[in-house]
C-alpha positions as CSV (number, residue, x, y, z in Angstrom):
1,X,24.5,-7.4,-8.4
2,X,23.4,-4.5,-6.1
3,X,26.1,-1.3,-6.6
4,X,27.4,0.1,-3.2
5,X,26.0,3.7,-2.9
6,X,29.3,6.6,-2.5
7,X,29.6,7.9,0.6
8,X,31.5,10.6,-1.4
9,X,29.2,11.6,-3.7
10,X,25.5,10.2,-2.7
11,X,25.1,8.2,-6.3
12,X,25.1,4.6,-7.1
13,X,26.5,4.1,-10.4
14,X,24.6,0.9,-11.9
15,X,26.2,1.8,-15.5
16,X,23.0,1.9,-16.9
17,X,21.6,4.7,-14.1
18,X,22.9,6.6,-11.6
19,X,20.6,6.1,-8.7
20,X,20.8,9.4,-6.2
21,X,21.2,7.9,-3.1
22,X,20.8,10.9,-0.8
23,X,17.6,11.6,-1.9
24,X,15.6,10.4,1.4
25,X,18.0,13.2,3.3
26,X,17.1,16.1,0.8
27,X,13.5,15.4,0.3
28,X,12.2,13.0,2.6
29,X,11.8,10.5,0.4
30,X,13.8,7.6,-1.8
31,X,14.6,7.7,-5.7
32,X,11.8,5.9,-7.4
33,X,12.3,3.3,-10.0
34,X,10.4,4.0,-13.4
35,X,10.5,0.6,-15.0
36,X,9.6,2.0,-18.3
37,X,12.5,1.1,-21.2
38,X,14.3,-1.0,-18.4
39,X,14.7,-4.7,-18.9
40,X,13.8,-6.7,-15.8
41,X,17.2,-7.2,-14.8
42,X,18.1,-3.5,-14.5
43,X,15.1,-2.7,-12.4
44,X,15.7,-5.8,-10.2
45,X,19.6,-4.1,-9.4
46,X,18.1,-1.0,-8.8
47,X,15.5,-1.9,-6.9
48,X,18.3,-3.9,-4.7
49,X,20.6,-0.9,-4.5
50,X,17.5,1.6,-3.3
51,X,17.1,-1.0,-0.7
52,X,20.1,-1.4,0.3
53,X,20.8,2.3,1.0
54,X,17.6,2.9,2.6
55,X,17.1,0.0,5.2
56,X,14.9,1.9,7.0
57,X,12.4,2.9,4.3
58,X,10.2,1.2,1.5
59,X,11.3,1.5,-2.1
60,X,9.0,1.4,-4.9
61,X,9.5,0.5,-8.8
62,X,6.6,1.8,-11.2
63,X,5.1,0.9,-14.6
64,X,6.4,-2.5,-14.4
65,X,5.8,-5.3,-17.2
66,X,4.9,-8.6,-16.3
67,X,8.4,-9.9,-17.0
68,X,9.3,-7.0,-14.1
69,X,6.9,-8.2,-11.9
70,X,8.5,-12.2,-12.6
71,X,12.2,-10.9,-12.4
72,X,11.2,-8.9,-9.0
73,X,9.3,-12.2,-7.4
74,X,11.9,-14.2,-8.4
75,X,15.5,-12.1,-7.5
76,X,14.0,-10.1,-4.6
77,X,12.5,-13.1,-1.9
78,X,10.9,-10.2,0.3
79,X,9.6,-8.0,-2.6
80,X,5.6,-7.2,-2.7
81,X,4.0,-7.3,-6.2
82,X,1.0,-5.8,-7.6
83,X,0.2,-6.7,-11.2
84,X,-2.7,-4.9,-11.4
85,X,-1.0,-1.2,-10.2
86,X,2.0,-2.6,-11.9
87,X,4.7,-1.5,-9.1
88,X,7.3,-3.7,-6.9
89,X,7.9,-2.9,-3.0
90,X,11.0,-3.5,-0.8
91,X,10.3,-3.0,3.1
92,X,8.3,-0.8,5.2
93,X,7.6,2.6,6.0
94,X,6.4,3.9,8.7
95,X,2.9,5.4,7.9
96,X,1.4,8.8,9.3
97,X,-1.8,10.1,7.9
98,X,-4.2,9.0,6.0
99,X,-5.0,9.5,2.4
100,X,-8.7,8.6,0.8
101,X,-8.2,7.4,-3.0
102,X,-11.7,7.7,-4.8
103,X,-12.4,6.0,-8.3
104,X,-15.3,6.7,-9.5
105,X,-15.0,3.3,-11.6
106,X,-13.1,-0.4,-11.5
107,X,-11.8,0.1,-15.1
108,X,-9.9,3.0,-13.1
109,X,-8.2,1.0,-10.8
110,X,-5.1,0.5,-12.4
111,X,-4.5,4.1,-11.1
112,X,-5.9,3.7,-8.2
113,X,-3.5,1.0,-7.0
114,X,-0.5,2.1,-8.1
115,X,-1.4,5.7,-6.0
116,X,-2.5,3.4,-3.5
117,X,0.9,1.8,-3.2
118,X,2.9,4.9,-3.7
119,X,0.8,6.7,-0.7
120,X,2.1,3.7,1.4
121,X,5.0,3.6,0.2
122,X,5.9,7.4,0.8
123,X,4.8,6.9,4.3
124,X,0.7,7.3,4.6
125,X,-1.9,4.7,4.8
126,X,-4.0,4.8,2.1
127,X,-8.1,4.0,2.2
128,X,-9.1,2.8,-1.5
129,X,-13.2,3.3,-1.8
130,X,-14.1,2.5,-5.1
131,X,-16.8,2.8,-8.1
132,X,-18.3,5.6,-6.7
133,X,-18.6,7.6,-9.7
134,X,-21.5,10.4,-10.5
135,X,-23.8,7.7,-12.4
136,X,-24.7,6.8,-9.1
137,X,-24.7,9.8,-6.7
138,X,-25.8,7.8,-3.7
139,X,-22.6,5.7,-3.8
140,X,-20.5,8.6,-2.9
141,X,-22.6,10.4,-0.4
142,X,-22.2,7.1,1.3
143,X,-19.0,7.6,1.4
144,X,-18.9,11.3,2.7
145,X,-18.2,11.1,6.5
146,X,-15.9,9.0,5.6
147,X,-13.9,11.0,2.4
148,X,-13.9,13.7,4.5
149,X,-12.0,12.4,7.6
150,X,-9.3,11.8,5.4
151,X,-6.3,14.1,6.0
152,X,-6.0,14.4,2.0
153,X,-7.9,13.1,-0.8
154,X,-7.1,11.5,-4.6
155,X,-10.0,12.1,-6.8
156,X,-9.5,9.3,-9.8
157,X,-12.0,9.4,-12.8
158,X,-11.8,9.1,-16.7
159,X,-15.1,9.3,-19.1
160,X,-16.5,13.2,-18.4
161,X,-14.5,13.3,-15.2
162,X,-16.8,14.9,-13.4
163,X,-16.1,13.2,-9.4
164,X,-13.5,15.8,-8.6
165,X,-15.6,18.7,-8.9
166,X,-18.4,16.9,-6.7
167,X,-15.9,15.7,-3.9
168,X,-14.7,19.5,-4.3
169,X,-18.4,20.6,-2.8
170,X,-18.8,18.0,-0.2
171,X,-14.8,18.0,1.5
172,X,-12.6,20.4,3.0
173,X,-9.5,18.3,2.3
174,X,-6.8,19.0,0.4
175,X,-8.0,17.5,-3.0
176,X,-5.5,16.2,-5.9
177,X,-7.2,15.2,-9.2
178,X,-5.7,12.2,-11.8
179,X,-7.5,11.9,-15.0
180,X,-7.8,8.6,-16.4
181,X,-7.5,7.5,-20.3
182,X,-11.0,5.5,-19.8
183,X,-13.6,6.5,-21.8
184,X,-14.8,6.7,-25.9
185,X,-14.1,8.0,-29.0
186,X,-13.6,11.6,-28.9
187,X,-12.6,11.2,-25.0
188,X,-8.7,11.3,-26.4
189,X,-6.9,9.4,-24.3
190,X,-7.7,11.4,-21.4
191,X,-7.1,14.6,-22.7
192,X,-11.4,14.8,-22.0
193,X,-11.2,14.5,-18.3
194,X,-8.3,16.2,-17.9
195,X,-9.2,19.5,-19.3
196,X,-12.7,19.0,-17.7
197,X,-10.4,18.7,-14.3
198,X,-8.4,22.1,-14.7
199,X,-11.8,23.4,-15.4
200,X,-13.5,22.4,-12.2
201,X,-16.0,24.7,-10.6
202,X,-14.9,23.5,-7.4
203,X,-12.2,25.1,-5.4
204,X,-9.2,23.5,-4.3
205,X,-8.9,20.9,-6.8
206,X,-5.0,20.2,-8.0
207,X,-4.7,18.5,-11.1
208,X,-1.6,15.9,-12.2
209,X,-1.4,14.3,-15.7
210,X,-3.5,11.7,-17.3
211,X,-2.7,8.4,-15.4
212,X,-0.2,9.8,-13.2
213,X,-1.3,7.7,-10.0
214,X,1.9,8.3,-8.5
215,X,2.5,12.1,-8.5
216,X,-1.1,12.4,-7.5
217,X,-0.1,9.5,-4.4
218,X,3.1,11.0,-3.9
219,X,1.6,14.9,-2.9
220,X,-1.3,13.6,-1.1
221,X,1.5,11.7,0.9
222,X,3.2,14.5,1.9
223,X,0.0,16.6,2.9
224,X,-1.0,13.6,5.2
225,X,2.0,13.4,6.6
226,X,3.1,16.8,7.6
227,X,-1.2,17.3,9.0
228,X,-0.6,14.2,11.4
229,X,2.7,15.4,12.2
């Protein structure tokens, strides 16, 4: 069961969260759903609620198991899945701007797609261009013209992390960095690329946390949309 969001106080009361309801009107944007230590059913009613009290508007549900994903396809008939970004959609948002996400590898695009989604989701169309990573130079400078007409860019990269601080020389746009916990050994979980991130030579580039696809998605979707605007 979905709660009914207070006109009285802007919070849906779930019992098990208290969903904030009047977010979109403060900020721009809807609560997300982290579906970390939620069982399916909890994210399925929040999910539910968000969508009831924001018709208008997609909302999106985050780090989702696949017994999430199952409970979401299952309760939620006009939900949008992705098990490989791990996140769960209801409705549409209008997009403005457009955001370039740039992997320099596949085994990065778990990150990738769940920025991906979030970009769309907080109301910018997303362009994925992927395995373009420094190994092979000539992949990205294929990719220049194209990088560049982006209104803001997400830099994605584990191993030695070093894409950022190339796209930083080649692009004007405003550049957001994720490090990724891909890589060996002594790489740490992606404490390797992310300190080689804060340490970029290149200005401009923003860092977010090690696999944190959707802070990265949600600030490049604000830049986007306010330079369209």
């Amino acid at each position: 069961m979905a709660a009914s969001p207070s006109r009285t106080t802007g919070v849906a009361d779930l019992g098990f969260a208290r969903l904030d309801t009047e977010r979109a009107a403060r900020t721009g944007d809807p609560e997300v759903v982290l579906g970390q230590g939620k069982t399916p059913e909890q994210i399925v009613a929040a999910l539910r609620t968000l969508h009831l009290a924001h018709p208008g508007r997609a909302v999106l549900a985050t780090r989702l198991a696949d017994e999430a994903i199952a409970a979401c396809e299952r309760e939620l008939p006009d939900v949008r899945t992705d098990p490989v970004g791990r996140t769960a959609v209801l409705g549409d948002s209008p997009a403005r701007g457009r955001v370039a996400v740039v992997a320099a590898g596949t085994s990065d695009l778990p990150v990738v797609r769940e920025c991906a989604e979030t970009v769309r989701v907080f109301g910018a169309e997303p362009d994925e261009i992927v395995d373009v990573g420094v190994a092979g130079l000539h992949r990205l400078l294929a990719e220049r013209d194209r990088i560049a007409a982006a209104d803001a860019v997400v830099a994605v990269a584990g191993m030695e992390a070093a894409l950022p601080s190339v796209l930083g020389g080649l692009v004007g746009a405003p550049l957001i960095a994720v490090p990724t916990s891909v890589g060996y050994g002594w790489h740490l979980e992606g404490v390797t690329a992310w300190l080689a991130m804060l340490n970029s030579c290149a200005a401009g580039v923003v860092t977010v946390n090690v696999d944190n696809g959707f802070g990265a998605g949600v600030a490049a979707a604000r830049i986007a949309r306010r330079t369209a605007r």
